[in-house]
C-alpha positions in Angstrom: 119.9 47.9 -72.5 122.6 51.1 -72.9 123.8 52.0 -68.8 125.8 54.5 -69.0 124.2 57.0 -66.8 124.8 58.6 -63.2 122.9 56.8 -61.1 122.0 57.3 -57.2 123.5 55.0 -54.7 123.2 55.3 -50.8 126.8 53.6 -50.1 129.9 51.7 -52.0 130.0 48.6 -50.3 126.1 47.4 -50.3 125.7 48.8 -53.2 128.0 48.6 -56.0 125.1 48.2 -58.2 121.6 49.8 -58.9 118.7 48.0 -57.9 115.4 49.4 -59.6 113.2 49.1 -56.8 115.2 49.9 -54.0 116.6 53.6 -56.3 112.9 54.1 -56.2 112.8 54.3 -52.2 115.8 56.4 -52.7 114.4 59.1 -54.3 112.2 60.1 -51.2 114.7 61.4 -49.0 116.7 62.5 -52.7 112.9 64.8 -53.0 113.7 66.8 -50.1 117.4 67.7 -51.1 116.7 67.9 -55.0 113.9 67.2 -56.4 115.1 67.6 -60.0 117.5 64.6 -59.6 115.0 63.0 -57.5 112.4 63.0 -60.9 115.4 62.5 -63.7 116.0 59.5 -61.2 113.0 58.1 -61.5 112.4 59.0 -65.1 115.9 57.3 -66.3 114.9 53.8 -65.9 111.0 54.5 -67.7 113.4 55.7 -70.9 114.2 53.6 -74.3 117.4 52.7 -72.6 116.4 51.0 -69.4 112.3 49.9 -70.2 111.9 47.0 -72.5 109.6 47.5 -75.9 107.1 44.9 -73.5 107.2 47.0 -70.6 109.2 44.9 -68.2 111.5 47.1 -65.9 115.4 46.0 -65.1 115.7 44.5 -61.7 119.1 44.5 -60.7 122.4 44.6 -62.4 123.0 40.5 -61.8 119.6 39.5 -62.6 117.4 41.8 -65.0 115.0 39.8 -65.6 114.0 39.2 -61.6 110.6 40.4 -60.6 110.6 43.3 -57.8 107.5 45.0 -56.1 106.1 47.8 -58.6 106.9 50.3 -56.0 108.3 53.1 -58.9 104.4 54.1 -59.6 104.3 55.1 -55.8 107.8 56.8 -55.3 106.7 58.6 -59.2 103.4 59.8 -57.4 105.0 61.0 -53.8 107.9 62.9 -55.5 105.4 64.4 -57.5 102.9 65.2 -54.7 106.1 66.7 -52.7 107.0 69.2 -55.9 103.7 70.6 -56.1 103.5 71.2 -52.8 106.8 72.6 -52.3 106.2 74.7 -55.4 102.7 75.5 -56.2 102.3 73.6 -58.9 103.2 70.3 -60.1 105.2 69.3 -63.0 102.2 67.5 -65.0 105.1 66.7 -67.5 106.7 64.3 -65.6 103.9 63.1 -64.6 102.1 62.2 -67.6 105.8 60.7 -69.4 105.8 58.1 -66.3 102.2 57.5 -66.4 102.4 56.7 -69.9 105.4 54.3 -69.2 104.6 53.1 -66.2 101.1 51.4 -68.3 103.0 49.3 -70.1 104.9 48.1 -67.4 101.2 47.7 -65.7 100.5 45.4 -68.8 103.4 43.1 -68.4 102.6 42.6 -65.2 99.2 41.1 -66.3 100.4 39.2 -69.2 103.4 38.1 -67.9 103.0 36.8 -63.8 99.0 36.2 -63.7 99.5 32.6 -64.6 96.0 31.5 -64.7 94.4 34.9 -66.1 92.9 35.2 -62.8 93.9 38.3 -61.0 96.2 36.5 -58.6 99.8 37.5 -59.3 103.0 35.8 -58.5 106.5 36.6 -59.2 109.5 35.3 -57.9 111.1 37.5 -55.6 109.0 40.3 -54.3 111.2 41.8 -51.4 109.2 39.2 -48.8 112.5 36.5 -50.0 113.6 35.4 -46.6 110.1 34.5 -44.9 108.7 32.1 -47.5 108.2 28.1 -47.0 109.8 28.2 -50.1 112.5 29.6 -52.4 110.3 32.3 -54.4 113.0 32.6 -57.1 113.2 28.4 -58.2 111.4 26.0 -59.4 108.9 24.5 -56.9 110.0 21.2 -56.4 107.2 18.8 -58.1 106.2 21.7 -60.1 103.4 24.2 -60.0 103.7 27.5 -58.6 102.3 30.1 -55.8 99.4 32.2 -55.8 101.4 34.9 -54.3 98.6 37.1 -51.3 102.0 39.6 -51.3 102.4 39.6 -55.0 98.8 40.3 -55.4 98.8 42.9 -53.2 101.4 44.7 -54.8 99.3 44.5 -57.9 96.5 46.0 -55.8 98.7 49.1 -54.8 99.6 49.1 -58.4 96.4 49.5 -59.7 95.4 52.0 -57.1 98.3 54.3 -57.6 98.0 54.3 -61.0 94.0 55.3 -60.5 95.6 57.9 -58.2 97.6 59.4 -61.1 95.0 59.1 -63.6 92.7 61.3 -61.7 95.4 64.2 -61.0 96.0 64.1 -64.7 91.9 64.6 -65.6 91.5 66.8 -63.2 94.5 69.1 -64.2 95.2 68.4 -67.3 93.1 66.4 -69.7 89.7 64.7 -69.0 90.8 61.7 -71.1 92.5 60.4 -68.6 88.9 60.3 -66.9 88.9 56.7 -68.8 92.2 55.6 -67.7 90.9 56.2 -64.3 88.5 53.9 -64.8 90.3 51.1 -66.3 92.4 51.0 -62.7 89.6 51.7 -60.4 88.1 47.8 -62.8 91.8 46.3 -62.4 91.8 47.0 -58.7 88.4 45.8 -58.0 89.1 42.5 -59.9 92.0 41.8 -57.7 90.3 42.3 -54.6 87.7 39.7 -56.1 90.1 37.3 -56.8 91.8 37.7 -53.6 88.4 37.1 -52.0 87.1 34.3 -53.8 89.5 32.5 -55.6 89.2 30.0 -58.6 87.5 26.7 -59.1 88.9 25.0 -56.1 87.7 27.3 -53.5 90.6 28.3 -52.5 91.1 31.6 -51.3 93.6 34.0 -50.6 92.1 35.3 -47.6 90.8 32.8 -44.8 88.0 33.7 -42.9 88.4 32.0 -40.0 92.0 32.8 -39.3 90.8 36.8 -40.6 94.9 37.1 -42.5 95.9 36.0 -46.1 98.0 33.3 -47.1 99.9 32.6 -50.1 98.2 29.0 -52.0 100.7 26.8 -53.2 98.7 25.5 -56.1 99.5 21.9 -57.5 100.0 20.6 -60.9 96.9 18.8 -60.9 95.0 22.3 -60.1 94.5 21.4 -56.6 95.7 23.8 -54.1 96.2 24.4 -50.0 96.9 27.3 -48.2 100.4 28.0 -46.7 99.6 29.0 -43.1 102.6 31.1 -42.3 101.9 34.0 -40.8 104.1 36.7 -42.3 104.4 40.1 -43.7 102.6 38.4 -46.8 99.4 38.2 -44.7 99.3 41.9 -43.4 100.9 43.4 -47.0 97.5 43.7 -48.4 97.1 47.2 -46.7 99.2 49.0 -48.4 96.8 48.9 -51.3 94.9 51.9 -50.0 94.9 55.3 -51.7 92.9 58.7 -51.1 90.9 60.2 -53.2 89.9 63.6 -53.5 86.6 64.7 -51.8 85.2 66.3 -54.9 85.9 63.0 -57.2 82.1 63.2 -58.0 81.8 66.9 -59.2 84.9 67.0 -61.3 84.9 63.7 -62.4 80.9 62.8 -62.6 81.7 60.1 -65.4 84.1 58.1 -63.7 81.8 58.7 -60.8 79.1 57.4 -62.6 80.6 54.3 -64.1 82.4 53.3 -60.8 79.4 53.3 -58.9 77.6 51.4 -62.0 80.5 48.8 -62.0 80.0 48.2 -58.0 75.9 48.0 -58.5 76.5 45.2 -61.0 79.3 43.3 -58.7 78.3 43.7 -55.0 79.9 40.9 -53.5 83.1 42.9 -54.8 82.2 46.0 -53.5 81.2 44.4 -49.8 84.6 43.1 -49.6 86.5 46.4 -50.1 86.3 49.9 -48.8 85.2 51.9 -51.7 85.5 55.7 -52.8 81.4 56.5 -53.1 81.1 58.2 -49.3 82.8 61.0 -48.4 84.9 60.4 -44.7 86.8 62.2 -42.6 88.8 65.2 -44.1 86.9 65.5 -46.9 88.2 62.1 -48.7 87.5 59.4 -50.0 89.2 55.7 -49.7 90.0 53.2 -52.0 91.4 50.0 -50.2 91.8 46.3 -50.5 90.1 45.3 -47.0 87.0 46.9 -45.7 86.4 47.3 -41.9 86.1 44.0 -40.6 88.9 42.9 -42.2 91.1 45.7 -41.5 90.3 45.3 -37.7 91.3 41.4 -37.5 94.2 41.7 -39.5 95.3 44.6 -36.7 94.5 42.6 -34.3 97.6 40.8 -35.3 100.0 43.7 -36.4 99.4 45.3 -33.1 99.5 42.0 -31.4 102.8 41.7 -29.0 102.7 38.3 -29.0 102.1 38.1 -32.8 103.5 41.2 -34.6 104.1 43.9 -32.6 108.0 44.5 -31.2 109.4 46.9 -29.5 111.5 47.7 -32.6 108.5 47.7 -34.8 106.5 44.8 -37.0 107.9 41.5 -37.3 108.4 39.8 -40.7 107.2 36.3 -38.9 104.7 36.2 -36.0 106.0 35.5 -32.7 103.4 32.9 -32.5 106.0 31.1 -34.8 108.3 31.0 -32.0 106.4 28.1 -30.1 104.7 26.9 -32.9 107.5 26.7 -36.2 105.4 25.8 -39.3 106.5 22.5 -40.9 105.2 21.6 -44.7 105.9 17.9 -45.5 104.3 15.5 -47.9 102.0 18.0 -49.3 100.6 18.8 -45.9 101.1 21.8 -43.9 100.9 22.2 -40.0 102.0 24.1 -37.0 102.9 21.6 -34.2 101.5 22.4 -30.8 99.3 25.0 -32.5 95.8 25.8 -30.0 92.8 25.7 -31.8 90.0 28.4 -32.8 90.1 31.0 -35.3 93.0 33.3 -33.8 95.6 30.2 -34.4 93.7 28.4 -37.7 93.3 25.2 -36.0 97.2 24.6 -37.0 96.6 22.5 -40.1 95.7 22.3 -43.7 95.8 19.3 -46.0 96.8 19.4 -49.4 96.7 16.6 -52.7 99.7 13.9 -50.9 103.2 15.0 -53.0 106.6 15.0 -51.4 108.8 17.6 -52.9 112.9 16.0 -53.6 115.6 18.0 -54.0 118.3 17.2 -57.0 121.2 15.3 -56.8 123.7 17.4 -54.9 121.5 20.1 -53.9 123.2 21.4 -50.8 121.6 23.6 -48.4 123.1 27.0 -49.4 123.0 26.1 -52.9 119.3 26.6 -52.4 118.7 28.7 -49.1 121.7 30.1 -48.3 121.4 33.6 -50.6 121.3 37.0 -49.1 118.1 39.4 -48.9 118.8 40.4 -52.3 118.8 37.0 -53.7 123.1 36.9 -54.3 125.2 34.9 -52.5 126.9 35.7 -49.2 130.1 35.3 -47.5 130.6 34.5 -44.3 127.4 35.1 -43.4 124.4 31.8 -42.7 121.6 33.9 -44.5 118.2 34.9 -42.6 116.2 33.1 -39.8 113.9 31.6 -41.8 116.9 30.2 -44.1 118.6 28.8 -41.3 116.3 26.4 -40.2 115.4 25.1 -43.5 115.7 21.5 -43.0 116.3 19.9 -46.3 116.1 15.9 -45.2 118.5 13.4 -46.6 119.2 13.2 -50.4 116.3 12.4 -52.3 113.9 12.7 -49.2 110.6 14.5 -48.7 110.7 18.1 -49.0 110.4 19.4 -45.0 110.6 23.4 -44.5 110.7 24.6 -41.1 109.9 28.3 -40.0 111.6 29.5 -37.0 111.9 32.8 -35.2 115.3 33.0 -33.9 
């Protein structure tokens, strides 16, 4: 990598630094003042100098090689969407040089943090750090690894923007892109597959009888249990929903075509999304991860006051939390107290009998005491959920305890 360039930053004491993901939130706002630096912005860090040859994307300047949320597609797509409004037109330039980029970052992703070629992503740090049972950015204690609903998600919203982009580029540019369209309307539909009905153990991202997704904390022996914390990595799945033009079908009747092909031969896919073949309200047509049902019980939390909802806005953890901390121990995950039926999951889950040990002088802050960004802090005793990790005595069972405070 070769920084030497002027780069965006909101303030000098929080940020001292660029951080890839969080630049790309900057350049909304940036849009509305100038929306020339706003695009050079976001087309820097796609150039020879920031992208790697393999498409990965710098994080931050401590850690480059830490894995963000692929927001940039989405802040590439807005500030474009904002310039041709503004303007008339919109700079298909720009659009095509990112889109082109932005692919190969789209194939690391997949060949990089899909560990068991599956569709289910995970990655380390993906801006949901401080509500996890565990420290996204180590080593699971025994081993194994997470099977991420967030981190899938964010691949969803991925694929979606990108199929977003594609079809602004075939319609006003070049009907080649007409395939690449395609390609990301099959990525985002084998997602939402795998988030529905997961691998060989049965395991799925999404539990029915609770209506929310979970992260899976999948054990070395392939087994696998579902962490029942109910966070902002249950209701992130949302976000992967994008518009589509009304008159997809007339000016794209191929993609048209094939899509609807594709969802004939794979209709337990198709019943589990909300997909683009009916035209709705407005003249448009949606392309999102949950269909109806689902949309409505996972609301039924977010506007929930005594799950979600605050008077300040969503909560990262459910109030429900608040009476009823989750507690993973010995392989085995449960919410003491918890009421029974499906709004509360029963308040257990078992999982294959492991007790995670921390290493020799592992202190509590040398693991959980980090700030939202993943450095170190001073003086400060880190987030909620951080605070109440209870680590057990050296060379004890693994015991995680998730606490609104």
């Amino acid at each position: 990598m070769y920084n030497a360039d002027v780069i965006s930053m909101p303030d000098k004491w929080e940020y001292p630094w660029y951080a890839v993901w969080d630049l790309a939130f900057h350049t909304i706002p940036l849009s509305l003042v100038d929306v020339d630096f706003a695009k050079e912005q976001l087309r820097l860090f796609l150039g020879h100098h920031y992208l790697h040859p393999n498409g990965q994307m710098p994080a931050y300047e401590w850690n480059f090689n830490d894995v963000n949320p692929p927001v940039h597609p989405w802040a590439v797509w807005t500030v474009y969407s904002y310039d041709k409004q503004s303007r008339g037109r919109g700079d298909l330039a720009f659009l095509k040089f990112c889109f082109e980029k932005l692919s190969l970052n789209f194939t690391w992703w997949v060949n990089r943090k899909d560990v068991d070629g599956n569709n289910v992503f995970s990655g380390g740090f993906l801006g949901l750090d401080n509500i996890g049972v565990f420290d996204r950015s180590s080593a699971l204690p025994t081993g194994g690894y997470l099977e991420q609903s967030d981190g899938t998600a964010w691949m969803a919203f991925f694929a979606s923007v990108m199929l977003q982009i594609a079809v602004e580029l075939a319609m006003e540019d070049d009907p080649h892109y007409e395939a690449m369209a395609l390609k990301y309307f099959e990525h985002f539909l084998w997602i939402a597959s795998a988030m529905d009905n997961l691998s060989f153990t049965g395991i799925k991202l999404w539990d029915h009888g609770d209506g929310i997704y979970y992260d899976v904390l999948r054990f070395p022996d392939g087994n696998g249990v579902r962490l029942k914390v109910r966070s902002l990595v249950g209701l992130l799945p949302l976000a992967a929903t994008t518009v589509l033009p009304g008159d997809l079908r007339e000016r794209l009747p191929r993609f048209f075509e094939e899509a609807q092909w594709f969802l004939e031969q794979h209709p337990f896919t198709a019943a589990t999304i909300t997909v683009p073949l009916e035209v709705g309200a407005g003249g448009s047509r949606i392309l999102s991860l949950v269909n109806p049902d689902k949309l409505r019980r996972i609301l039924g939390y977010m506007l929930n006051e005594s799950e979600f909802l605050s008077p300040y806005g969503i909560r990262s953890l459910s109030r429900y939390h608040a009476e009823h901390p989750y507690v993973f121990e010995g392989g085995e995950g449960r919410c003491p107290g918890a009421r029974n039926g499906p709004a509360t999951g029963g308040g257990s889950c078992s999982g294959s009998g492991w007790a995670g040990r921390k290493a020799p002088g592992e202190g509590r802050r040398d693991r959980h005491g980090k700030g939202s960004r993943g450095r170190p802090e001073k003086g400060r005793r880190g987030s909620a959920a951080n605070r109440t990790a209870d680590r057990g005595k050296e060379g004890g069972p693994l015991k995680t305890r998730l606490r609104i405070m």
